[in-house]
PALOKE-854861 format. One record per residue (C-alpha): x, y, z. Coordinates in pm, whole numbers, plus 50000, padded with zeros to 5 digits. Example, Ala and Ser with C-alpha at 12.3 -4.5 7.8 and 13.67 -1.06 7.14 Angstrom:
# PALOKE-854861
<r xx="51230" yy="49550" zz="50780"/>
<r xx="51367" yy="49894" zz="50714"/>
This chain:
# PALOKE-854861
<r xx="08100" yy="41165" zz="35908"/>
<r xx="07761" yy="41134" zz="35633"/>
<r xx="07731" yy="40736" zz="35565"/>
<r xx="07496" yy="40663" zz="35292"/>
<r xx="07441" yy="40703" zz="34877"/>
<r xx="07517" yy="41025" zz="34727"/>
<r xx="07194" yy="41130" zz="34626"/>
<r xx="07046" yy="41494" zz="34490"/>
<r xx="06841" yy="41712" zz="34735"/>
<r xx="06551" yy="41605" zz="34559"/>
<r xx="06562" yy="41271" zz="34581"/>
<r xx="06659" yy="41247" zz="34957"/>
<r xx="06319" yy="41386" zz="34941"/>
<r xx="06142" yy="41130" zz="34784"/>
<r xx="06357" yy="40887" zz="34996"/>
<r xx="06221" yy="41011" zz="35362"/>
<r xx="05829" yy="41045" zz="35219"/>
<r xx="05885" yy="40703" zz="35091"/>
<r xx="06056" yy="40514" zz="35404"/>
<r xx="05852" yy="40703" zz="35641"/>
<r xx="05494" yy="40611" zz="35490"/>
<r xx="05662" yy="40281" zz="35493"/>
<r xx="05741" yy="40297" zz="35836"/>
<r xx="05348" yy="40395" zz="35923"/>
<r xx="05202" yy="40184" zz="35665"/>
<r xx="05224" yy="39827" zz="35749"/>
<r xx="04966" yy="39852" zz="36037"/>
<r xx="04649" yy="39915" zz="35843"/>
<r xx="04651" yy="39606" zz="35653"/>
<r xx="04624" yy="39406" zz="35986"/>
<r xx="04410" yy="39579" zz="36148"/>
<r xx="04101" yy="39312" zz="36058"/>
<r xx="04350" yy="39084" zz="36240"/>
<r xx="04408" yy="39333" zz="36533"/>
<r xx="04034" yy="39382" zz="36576"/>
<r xx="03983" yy="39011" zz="36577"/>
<r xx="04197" yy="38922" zz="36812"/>
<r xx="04055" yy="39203" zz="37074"/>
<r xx="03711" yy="39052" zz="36971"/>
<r xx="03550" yy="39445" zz="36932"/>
<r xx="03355" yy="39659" zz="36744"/>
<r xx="03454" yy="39922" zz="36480"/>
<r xx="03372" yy="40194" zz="36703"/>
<r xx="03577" yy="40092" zz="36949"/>
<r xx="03841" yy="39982" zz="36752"/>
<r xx="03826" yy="40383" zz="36599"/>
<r xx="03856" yy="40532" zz="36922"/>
<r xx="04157" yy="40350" zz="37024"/>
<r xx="04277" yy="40436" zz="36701"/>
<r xx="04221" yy="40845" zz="36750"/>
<r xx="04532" yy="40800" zz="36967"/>
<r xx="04732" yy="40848" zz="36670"/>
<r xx="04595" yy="41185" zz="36535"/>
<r xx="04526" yy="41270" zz="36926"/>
<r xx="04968" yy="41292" zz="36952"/>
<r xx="04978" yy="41415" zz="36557"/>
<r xx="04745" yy="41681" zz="36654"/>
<r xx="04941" yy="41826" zz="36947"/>
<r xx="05263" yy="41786" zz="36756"/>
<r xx="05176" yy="41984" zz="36496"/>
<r xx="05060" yy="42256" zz="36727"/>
<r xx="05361" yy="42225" zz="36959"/>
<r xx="05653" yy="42109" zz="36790"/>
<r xx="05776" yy="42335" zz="36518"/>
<r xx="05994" yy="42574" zz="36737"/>
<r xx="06140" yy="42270" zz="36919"/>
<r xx="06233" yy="42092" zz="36537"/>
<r xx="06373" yy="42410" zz="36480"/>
<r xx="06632" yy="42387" zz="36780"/>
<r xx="06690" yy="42025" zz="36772"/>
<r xx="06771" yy="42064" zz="36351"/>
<r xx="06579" yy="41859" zz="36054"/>
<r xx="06843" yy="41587" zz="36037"/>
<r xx="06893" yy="41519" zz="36339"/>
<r xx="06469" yy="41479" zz="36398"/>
<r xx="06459" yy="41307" zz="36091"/>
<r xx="06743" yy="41030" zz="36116"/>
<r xx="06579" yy="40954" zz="36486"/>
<r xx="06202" yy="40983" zz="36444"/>
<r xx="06141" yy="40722" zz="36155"/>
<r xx="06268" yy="40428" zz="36288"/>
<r xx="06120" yy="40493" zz="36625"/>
<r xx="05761" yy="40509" zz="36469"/>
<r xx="05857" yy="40198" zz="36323"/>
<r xx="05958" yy="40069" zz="36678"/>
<r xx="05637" yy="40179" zz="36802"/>
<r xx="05421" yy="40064" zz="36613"/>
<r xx="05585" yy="39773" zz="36662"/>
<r xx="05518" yy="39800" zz="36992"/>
<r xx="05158" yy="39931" zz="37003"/>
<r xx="05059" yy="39595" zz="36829"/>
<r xx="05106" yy="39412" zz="37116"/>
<r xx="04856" yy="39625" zz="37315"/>
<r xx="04588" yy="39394" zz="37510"/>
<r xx="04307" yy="39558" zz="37460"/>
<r xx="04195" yy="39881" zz="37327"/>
<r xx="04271" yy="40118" zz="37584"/>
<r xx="04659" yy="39998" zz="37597"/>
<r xx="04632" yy="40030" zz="37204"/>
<r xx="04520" yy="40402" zz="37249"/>
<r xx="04788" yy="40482" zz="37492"/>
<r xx="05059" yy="40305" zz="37295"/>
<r xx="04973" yy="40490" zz="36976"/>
<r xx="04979" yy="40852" zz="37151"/>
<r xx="05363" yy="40833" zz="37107"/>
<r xx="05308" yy="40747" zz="36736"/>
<r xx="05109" yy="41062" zz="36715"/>
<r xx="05342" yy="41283" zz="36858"/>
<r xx="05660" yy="41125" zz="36616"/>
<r xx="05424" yy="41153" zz="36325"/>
<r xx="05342" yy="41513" zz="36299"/>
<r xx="05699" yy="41629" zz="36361"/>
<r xx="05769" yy="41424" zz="36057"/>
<r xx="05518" yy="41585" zz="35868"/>
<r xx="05668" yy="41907" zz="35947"/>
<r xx="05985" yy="41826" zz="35875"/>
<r xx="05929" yy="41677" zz="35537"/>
<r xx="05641" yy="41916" zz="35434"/>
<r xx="05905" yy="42249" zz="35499"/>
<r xx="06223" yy="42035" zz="35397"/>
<r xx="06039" yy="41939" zz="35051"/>
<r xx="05944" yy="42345" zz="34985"/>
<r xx="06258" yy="42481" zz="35067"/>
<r xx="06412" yy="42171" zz="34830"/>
<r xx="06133" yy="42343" zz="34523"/>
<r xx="06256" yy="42686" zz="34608"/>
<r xx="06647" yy="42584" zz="34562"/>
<r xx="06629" yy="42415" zz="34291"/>
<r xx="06343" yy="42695" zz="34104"/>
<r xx="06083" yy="42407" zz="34020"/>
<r xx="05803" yy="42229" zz="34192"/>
<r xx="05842" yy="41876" zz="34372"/>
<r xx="05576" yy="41923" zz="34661"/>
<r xx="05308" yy="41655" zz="34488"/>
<r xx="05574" yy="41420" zz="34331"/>
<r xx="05725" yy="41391" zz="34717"/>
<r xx="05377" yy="41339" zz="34804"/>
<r xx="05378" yy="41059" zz="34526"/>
<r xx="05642" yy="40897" zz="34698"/>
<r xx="05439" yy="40898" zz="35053"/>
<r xx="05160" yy="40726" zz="34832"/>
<r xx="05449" yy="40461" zz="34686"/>
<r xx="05576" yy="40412" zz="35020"/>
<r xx="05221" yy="40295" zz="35139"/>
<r xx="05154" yy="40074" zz="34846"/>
<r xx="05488" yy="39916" zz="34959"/>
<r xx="05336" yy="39897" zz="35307"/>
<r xx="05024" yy="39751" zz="35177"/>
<r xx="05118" yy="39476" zz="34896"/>
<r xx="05390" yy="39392" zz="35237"/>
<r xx="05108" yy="39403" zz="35465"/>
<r xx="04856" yy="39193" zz="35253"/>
<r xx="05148" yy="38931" zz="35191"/>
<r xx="05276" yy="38834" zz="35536"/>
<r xx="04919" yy="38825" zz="35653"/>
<r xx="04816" yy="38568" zz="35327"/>
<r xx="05141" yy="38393" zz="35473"/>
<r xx="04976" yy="38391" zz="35796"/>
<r xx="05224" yy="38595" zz="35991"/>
<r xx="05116" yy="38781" zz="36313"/>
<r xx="05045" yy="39164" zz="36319"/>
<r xx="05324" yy="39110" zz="36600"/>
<r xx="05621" yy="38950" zz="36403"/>
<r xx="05509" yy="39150" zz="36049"/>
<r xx="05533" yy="39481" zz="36263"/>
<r xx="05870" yy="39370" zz="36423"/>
<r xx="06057" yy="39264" zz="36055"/>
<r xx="05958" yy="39628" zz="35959"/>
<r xx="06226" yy="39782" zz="36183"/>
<r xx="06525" yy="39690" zz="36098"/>
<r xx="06380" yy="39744" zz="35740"/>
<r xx="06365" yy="40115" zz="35800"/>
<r xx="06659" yy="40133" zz="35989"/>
<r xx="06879" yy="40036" zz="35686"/>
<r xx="06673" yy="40195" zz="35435"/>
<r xx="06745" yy="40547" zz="35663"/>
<r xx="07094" yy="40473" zz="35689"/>
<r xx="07147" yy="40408" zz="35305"/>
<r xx="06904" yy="40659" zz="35171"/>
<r xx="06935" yy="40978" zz="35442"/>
<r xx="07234" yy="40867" zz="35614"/>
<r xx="07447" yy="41217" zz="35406"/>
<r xx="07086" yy="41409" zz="35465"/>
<r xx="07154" yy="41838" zz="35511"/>
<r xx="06885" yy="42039" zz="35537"/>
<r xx="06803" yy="42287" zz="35250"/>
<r xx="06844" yy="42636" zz="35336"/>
<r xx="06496" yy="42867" zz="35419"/>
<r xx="06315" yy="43004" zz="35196"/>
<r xx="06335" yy="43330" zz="35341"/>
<r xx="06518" yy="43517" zz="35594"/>
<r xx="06439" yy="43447" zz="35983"/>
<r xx="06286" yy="43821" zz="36149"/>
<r xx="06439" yy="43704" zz="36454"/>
<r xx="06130" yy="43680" zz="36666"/>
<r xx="06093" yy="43368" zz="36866"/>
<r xx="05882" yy="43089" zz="36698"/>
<r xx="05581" yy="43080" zz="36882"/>
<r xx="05461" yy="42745" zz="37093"/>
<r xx="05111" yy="42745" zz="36933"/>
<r xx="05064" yy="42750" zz="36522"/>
<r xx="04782" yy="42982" zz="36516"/>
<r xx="04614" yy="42988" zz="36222"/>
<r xx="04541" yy="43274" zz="35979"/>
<r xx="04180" yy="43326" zz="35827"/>
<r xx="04362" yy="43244" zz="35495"/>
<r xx="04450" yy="42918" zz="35661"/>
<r xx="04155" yy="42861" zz="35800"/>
<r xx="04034" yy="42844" zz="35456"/>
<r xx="04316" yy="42614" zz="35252"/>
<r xx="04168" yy="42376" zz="35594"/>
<r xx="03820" yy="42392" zz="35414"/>
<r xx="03954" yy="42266" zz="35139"/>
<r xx="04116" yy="41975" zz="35239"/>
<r xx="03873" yy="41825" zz="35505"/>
<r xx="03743" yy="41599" zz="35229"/>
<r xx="04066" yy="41437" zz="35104"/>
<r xx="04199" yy="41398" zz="35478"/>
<r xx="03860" yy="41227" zz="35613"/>
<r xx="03810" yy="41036" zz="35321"/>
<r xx="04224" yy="40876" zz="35296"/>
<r xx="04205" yy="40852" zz="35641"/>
<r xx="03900" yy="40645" zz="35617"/>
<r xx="04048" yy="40449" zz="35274"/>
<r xx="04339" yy="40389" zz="35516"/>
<r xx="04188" yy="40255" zz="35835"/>
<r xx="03885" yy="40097" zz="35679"/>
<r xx="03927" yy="39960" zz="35311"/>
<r xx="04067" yy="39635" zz="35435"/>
<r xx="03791" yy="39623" zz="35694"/>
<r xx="03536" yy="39687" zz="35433"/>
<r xx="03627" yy="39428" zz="35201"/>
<r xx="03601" yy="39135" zz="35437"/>
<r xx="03309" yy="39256" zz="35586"/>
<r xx="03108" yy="39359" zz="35287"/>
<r xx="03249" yy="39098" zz="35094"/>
<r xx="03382" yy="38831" zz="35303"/>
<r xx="03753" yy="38886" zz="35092"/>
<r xx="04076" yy="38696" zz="35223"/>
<r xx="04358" yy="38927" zz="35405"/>
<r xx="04549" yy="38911" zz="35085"/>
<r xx="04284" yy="39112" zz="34897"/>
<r xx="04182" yy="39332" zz="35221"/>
<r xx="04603" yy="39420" zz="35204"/>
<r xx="04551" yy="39477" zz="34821"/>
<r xx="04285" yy="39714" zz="34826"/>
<r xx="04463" yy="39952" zz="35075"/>
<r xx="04800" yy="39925" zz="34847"/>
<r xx="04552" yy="39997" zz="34524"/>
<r xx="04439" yy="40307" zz="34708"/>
<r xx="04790" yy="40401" zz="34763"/>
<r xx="04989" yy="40317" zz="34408"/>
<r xx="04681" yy="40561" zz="34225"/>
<r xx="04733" yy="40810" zz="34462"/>
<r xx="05119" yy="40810" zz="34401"/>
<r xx="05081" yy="40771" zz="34031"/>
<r xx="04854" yy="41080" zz="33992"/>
<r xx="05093" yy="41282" zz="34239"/>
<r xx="05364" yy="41168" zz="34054"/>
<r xx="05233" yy="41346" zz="33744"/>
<r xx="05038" yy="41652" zz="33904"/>
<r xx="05275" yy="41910" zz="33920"/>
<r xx="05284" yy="41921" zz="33486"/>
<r xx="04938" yy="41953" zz="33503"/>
<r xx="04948" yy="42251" zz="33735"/>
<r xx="05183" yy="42408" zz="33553"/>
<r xx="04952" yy="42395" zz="33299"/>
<r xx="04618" yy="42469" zz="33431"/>
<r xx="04516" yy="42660" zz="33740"/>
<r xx="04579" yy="42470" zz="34082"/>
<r xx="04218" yy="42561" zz="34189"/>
<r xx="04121" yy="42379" zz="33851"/>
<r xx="04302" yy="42107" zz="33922"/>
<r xx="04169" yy="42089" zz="34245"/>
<r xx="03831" yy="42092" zz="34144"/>
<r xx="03888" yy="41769" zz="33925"/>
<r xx="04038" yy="41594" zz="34136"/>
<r xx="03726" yy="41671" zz="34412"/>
<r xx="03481" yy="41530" zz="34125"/>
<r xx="03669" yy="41211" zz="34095"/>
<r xx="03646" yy="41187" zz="34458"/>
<r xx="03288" yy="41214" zz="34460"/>
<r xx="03267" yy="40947" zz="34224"/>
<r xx="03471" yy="40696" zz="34419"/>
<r xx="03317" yy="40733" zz="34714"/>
<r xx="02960" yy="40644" zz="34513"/>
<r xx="03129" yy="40363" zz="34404"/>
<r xx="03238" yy="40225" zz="34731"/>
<r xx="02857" yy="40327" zz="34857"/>
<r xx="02662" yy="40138" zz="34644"/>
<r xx="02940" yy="39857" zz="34511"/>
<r xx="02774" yy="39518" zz="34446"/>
<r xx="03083" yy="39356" zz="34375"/>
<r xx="03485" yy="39359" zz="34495"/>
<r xx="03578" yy="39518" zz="34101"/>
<r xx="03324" yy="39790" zz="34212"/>
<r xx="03485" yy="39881" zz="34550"/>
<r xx="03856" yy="39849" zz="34369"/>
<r xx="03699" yy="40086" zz="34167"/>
<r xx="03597" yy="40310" zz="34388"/>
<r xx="03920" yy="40354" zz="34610"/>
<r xx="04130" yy="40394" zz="34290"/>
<r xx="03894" yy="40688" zz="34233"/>
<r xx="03923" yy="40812" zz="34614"/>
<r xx="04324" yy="40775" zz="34550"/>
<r xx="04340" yy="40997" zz="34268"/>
<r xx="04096" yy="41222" zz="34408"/>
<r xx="04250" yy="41271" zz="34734"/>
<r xx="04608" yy="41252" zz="34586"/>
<r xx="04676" yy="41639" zz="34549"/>
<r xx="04450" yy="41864" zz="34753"/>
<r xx="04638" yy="41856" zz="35078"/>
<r xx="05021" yy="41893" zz="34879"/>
<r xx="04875" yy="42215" zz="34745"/>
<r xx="04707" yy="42339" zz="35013"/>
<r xx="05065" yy="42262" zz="35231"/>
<r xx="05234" yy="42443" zz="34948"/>
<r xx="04998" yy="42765" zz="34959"/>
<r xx="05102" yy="42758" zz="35312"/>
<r xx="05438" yy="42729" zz="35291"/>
<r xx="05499" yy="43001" zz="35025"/>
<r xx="05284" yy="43272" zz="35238"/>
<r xx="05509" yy="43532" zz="35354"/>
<r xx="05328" yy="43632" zz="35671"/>
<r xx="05539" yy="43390" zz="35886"/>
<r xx="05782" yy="43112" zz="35860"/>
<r xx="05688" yy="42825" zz="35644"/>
<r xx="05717" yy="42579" zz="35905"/>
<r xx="05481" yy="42807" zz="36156"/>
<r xx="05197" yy="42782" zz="35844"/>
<r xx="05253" yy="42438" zz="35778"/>
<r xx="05189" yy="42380" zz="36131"/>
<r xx="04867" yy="42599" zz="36140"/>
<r xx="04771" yy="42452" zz="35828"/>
<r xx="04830" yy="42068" zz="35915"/>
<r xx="04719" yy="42126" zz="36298"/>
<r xx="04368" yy="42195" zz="36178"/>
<r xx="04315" yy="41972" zz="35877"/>
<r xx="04444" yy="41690" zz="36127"/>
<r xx="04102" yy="41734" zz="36326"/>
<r xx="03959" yy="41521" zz="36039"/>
<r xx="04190" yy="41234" zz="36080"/>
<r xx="04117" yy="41274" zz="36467"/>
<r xx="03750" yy="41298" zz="36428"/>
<r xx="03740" yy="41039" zz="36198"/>
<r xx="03847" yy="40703" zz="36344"/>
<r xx="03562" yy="40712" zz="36583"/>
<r xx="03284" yy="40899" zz="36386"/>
<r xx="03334" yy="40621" zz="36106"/>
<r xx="03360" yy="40355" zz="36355"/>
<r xx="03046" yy="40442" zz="36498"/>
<r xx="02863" yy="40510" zz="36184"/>
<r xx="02948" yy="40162" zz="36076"/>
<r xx="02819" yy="40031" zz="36380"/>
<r xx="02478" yy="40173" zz="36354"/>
<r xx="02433" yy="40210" zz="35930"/>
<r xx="02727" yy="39955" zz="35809"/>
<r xx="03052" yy="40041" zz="35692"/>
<r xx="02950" yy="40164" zz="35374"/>
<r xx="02789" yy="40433" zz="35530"/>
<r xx="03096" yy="40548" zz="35702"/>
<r xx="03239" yy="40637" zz="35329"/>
<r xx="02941" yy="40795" zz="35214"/>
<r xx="02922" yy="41074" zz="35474"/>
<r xx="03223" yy="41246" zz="35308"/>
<r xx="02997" yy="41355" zz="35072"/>
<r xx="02935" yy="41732" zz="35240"/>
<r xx="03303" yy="41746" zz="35282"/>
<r xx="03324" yy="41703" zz="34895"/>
<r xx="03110" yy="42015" zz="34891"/>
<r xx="03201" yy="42229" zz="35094"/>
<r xx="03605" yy="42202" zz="34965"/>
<r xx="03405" yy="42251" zz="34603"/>
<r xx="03306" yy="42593" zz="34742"/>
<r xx="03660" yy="42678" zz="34879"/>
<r xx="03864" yy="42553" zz="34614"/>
<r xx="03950" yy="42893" zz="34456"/>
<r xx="04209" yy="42977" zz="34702"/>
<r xx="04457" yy="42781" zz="34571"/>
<r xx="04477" yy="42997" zz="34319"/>
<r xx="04324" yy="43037" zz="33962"/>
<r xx="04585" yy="43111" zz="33737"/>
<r xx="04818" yy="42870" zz="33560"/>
<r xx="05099" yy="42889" zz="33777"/>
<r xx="05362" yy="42952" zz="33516"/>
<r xx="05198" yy="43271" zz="33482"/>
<r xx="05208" yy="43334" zz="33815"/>
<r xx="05580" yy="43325" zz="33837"/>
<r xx="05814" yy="43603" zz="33675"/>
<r xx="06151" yy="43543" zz="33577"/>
<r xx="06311" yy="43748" zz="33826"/>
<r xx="06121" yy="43618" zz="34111"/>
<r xx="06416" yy="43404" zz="34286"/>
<r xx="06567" yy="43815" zz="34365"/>
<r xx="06326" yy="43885" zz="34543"/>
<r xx="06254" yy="43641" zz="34796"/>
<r xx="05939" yy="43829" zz="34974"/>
<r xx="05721" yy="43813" zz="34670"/>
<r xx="05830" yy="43422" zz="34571"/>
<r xx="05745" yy="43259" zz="34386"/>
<r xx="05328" yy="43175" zz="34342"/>
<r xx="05335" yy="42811" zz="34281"/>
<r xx="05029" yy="42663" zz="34458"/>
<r xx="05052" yy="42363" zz="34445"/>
<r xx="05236" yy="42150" zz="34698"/>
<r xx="05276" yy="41927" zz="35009"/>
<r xx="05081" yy="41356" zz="35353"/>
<r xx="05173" yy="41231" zz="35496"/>
């Protein structure tokens, strides 16, 4: 028995981006209020942190084959509330080495969500014959403004991190059972081989190089995530409300511009696209480097949202649509890998800030903004409408070349 609204495939899409990013969310805007009640530094608060990525990290390497056994709905209905429940959990952590242990579980929940939304959201584009990939990404973004404008509000009200945390499970719960509760996979794109998944997501040279491109836009929202509210009370001394604001400002213009990106790939060459977006990056993270004001550092991480809102989605979706192995094994490789920013990060921003200051620790994603400028042609540079003959859905080993695609 399905409980639940009746909703299209593509919109139980959006639903599960949304409620999980809503589920993961709510912590970031308290973490000034975390790291002030363990009385530490930001380097050590970003190494407890890395035990997060540490458990995303190993899930995406490890966990594919065993999603594939278990079944998407089944790993999908279970895992979001429990990261709820845990984070839930991992905010009552003494001290920073119970609040790196407590988050490892996180980690490990996490990246078998992102598998299973990331391969349920490209075989969703490939049923219905057009792209979703950055507008489910959109949703991620509008789940996290949710998080954020929640966040920032029950800390204004003076709330703890512990109760705030706590109200956000049964929130998920219900929002699961009413949005995914009648949730059925989408069929694969293609046709199984019959080999055996294998335990470790190697990845391909071609992957290897869709990872280039996204190590900016995964260091620097990682960083917008687990330091904007920090920066904006340190820098500027800013109440929790607007520390809660700024990280659900970075959020709302990174859904609104992956709400809208897939009509301008369609129209111009994902590579293109790509390269725009990377530009606008560049700029926000000036911004946030050399602010003298609060407007100037709003400024800047709307500019890091929009510039960080599509690379990953269509690197994921190059991935995905390769027909060397299964999508989920190259989403895997792909995500694995790019994920060593987000693991890297916590601690190597934490640390910068301790011995430059924290603007410092946005600035140094400036030779990641590079060096994805150089790699950006392999997501393709032809309009993908072009790319994509009318016959294409018979013959399901070319596919279709859409590259554009698929956070969290």
């Amino acid at each position: 028995m399905r409980f639940g609204l009746s909703l299209a495939p593509q919109h139980r899409v959006y639903a599960g981006f949304a409620i999980y990013s809503f589920a993961m969310g709510n912590i970031f805007p308290r973490l000034p209020d975390i790291k002030r009640a363990m009385d530490i530094e930001d380097g050590t608060l970003g190494l407890s942190l890395i035990g997060t990525p540490i458990g995303t990290l190993i899930a995406l390497t490890l966990a594919a084959p065993l999603l594939e056994r278990v079944g998407f709905r089944r790993a999908l209905l279970g895992l979001v509330p429990l990261i709820a429940t845990a984070y839930a959990l991992a905010v009552h952590a003494p001290g920073p080495l119970a609040l790196f242990l407590m988050l490892l579980p996180v980690g490990l929940m996490i990246g078998s969500v992102e598998i299973v939304l990331n391969v349920e959201a490209d075989r969703t584009e490939f049923l219905l014959g057009r792209r979703i990939m950055n507008r489910a990404h959109s949703f991620w973004s509008i789940g996290f403004f949710g998080a954020g404008l929640f966040g920032g509000a029950l800390a204004h009200l003076g709330l703890s991190p512990q109760l705030h945390l706590a109200l956000v499970v049964p929130m998920v719960a219900l929002s699961m059972m009413l949005f995914l509760g009648g949730y059925e996979p989408a069929p694969a794109r293609h046709a199984g081989s019959g080999d055996a998944a294998p335990m470790f997501a190697r990845p391909t040279l071609p992957i290897l190089v869709l990872v280039a491109v996204t190590l900016s836009a995964m260091l620097l929202e990682g960083a917008s995530i687990d330091w904007s509210a920090i920066y904006m009370r340190t820098v500027f001394d800013t109440g929790p409300f607007v520390a809660g604001f700024t990280v659900a400002l970075f959020a709302f213009s990174q859904a609104t511009t992956r709400f809208f990106a897939d009509s301008f790939v369609d129209r111009h060459s994902p590579s293109g696209v790509a390269r725009v977006l990377l530009a606008t990056m560049a700029a926000g993270v000036l911004f946030v480097f050399l602010s003298p004001a609060p407007f100037f550092s709003l400024l800047g991480f709307a500019l890091l949202g929009i510039g960080t809102s599509a690379i990953f989605p269509l690197a994921i979706s190059a991935a995905a649509q390769r027909t060397d192995r299964s999508a989920a094994i190259n989403v895997a490789a792909l995500s694995q890998i790019s994920f060593v920013a987000f693991l890297l990060g916590p601690p190597l921003l934490g640390f910068v800030s301790d011995h430059w200051g924290i603007r410092s620790a946005f600035g140094i994603g400036i030779p990641f903004i590079a060096l994805s400028l150089l790699t950006a042609g392999s997501l393709g540079r032809r309009p993908a409408k072009s790319a994509a003959p009318a016959g294409e859905a018979a013959d399901p080993a070319r596919a279709r070349v859409l590259a554009p695609a698929g956070k969290a």
